[in-house]
C-alpha positions in Angstrom: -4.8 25.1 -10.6 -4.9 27.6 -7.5 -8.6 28.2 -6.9 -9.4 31.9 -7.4 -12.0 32.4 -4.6 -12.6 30.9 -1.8 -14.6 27.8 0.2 -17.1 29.5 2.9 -18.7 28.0 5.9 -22.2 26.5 5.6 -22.0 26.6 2.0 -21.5 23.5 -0.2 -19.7 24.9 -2.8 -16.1 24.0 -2.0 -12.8 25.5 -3.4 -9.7 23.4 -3.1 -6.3 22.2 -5.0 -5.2 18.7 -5.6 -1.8 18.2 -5.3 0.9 15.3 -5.6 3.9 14.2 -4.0 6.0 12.4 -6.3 9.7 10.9 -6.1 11.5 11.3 -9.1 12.0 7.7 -11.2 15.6 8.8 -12.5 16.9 11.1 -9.4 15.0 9.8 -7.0 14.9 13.4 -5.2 10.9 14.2 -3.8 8.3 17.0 -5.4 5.4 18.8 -4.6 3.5 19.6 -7.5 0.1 20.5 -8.5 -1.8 17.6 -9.5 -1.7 16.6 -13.6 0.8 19.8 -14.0 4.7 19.8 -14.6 4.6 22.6 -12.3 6.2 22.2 -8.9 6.6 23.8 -6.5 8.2 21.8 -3.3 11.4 20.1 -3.4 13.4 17.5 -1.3 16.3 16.0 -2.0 16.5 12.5 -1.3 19.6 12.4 0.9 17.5 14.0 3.0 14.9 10.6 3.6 18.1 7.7 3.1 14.7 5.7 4.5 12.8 6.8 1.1 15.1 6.0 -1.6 13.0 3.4 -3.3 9.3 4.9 -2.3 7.2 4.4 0.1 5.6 1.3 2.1 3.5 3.6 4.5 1.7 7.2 4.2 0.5 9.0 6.5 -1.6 12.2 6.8 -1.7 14.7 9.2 -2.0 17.8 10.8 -0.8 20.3 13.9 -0.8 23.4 15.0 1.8 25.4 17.4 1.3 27.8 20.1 4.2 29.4 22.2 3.9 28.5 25.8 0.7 30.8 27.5 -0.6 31.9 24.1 -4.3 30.2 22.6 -4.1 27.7 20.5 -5.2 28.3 16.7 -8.1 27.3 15.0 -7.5 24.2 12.2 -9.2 24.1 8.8 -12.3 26.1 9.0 -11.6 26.2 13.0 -15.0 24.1 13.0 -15.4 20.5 14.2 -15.6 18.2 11.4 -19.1 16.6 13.2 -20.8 19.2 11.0 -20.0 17.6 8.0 -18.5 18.9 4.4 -20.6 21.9 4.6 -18.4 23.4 7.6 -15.2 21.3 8.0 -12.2 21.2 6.6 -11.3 18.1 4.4 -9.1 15.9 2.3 -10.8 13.9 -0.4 -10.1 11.2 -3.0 -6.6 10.6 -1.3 -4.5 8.2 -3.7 -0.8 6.8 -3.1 1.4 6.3 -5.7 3.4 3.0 -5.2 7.0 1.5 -5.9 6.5 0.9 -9.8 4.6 4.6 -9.5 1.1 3.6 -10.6 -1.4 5.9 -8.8 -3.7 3.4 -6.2 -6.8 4.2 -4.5 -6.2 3.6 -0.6 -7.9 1.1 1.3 -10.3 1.6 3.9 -9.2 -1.8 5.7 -5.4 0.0 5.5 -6.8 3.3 7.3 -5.7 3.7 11.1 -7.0 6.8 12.6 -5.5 8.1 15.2 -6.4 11.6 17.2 -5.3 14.0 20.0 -6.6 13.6 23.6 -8.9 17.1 23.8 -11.3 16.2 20.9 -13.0 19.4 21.9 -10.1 21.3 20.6 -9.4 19.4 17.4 -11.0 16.2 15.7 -10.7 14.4 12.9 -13.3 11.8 11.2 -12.7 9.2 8.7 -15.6 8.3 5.9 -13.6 5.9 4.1 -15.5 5.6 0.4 -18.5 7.6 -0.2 -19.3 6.5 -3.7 -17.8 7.6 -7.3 -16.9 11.1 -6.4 -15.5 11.0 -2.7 -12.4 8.2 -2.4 -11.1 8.0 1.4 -12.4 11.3 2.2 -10.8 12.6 6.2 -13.1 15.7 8.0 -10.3 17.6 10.0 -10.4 20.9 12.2 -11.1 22.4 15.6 -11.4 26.2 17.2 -8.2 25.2 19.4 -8.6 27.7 22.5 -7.0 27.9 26.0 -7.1 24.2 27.3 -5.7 23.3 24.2 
């Protein structure tokens, strides 16, 4: 379900959608769907990953911004360093794979390699691994970008 209003900074009432990416057991083409839905609403055939005809060994998560050459940089997420915590930051939460026999599995925090951009000023991300029974492998993520960026 797309949330109907919005998250807002120093609040810690958070808006959000979960979402799945799933190959296809009979096809084996790749979807984007919203989480517990049929409804989908990205689509990859699989000729276009030859490497990802069978699932999956490795995930990874990520963000990135773009700026033409002498422009600023963007902000990320909120645009707000993910020191502050959930109450400002933009984040990812309760992040699950799905493996080759596609049975949905919690990650593993001794699986997790973070790895970040040189100008953590800019952008950051932090990593609080499992936070109890209602935040699984939750990443903080974001940054006001700027000039040096």
């Amino acid at each position: 379900m797309v949330p109907s209003s919005v998250s807002i900074i120093g609040s810690f009432k958070k808006e959000g959608i979960v979402i799945t990416i799933k190959q296809d057991k009979s096809t084996g083409h790749w979807w984007l769907c919203l989480h517990y839905s049929i409804d989908c609403f990205g689509y990859w055939p699989k000729e276009i990953f030859p490497y990802l005809s069978t699932g999956a060994s490795i995930v990874r998560y990520g963000g990135e911004t773009y700026t033409p050459p002498g422009m600023v940089s963007p902000p990320m997420g909120s645009g707000r360093l993910p020191q502050e915590k959930y109450i400002n930051s933009g984040f990812m939460e309760n992040i699950e794979i799905i493996d080759s026999e596609y049975n949905d599995i919690d990650t593993q925090p001794k699986n997790m390699k973070i790895n970040k951009g040189s100008n953590l000023n800019c952008y950051d991300l932090l990593y609080h691994g499992d936070e109890g029974s209602y935040v699984h492998q939750a990443f903080l993520y974001g940054g006001p970008g700027g000039k040096s960026c």
